[in-house]
Structure formats: structure tokens, C-alpha cells
N, C-alpha and C positions, 0 to 999 in steps of 0.2 A: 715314610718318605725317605729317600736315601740322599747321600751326601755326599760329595766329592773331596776328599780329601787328599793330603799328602803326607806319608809315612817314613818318620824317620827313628832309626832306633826305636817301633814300633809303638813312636809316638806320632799325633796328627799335630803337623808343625804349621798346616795354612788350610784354610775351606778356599773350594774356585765354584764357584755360580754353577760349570758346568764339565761335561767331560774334558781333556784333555790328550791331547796328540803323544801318545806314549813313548815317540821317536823324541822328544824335548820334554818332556814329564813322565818318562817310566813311575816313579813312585807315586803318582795319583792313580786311587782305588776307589771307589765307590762302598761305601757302606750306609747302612741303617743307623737311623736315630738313635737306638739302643745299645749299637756298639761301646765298649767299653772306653774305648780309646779314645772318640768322639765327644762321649760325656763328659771322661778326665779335661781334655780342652775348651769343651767348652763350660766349664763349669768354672774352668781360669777366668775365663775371657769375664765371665757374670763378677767376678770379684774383681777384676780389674778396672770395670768398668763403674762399677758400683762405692770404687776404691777403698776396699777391706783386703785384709790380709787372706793369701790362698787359704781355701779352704774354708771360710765362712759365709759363700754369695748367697746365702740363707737366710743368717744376719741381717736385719736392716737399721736396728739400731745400738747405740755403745752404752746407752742408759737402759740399767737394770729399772726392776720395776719400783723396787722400794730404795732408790738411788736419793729422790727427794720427801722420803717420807718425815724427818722431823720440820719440814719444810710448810708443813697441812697446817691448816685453818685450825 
């Protein structure tokens, strides 16, 4: 499925729902999901929202697994 983005410094700086009028949006491009530049964005947008540090929206949580182990029964 592709995407409407807008390109700056061959970064995607905003998604728009849909095409845009080139004559007031030259930099909105249309690319695929798999695009590089798409993924790097949005993959911010997943840590930002999820609010961990860029680059962890993978992460769900800050407790290791044996964080509470002398803590057992």
C-alpha cells in the first residue's frame, strides 16, 4: 500500500491521507510501506508515542527479566 509523504533532506518530515497539489506541495511523493525513509519515520513516530528513547519502539518494557529475582518466594 503506498503513502503520501513529504521529503526533506531525503527525510519524510509529515504523511498526508492523500495526494497533494504539487503547485503548493512539490515535495509530497508517494512511496510504499517498505520504503526506507518511511520506515526510519515511522518507526520514530512508534517510540514517540509509546515514549521510549528513538530507536527502541520494539521495547515494551524497562524491567529486565531477572530485575526482581531475589525478590521470589
Amino acid at each position: 500500500m503506498s503513502k503520501f509523504v513529504q521529503i526533506r533532506r531525503d527525510q519524510v518530515v509529515t504523511i498526508s491521507p492523500c495526494a497533494q497539489d504539487p503547485a503548493y506541495w512539490p515535495d509530497i511523493v508517494e512511496v510504499e510501506d517498505d520504503d526506507p525513509r518511511y520506515v526510519a519515520f515511522f518507526t520514530k513516530i512508534q517510540a514517540i508515542l509509546a515514549g521510549l528513547p528513538d530507536g527502541d519502539a520494539g521495547q515494551t518494557s524497562t524491567e529486565t527479566p531477572n530485575q526482581n529475582a531475589d525478590q521470589q518466594p
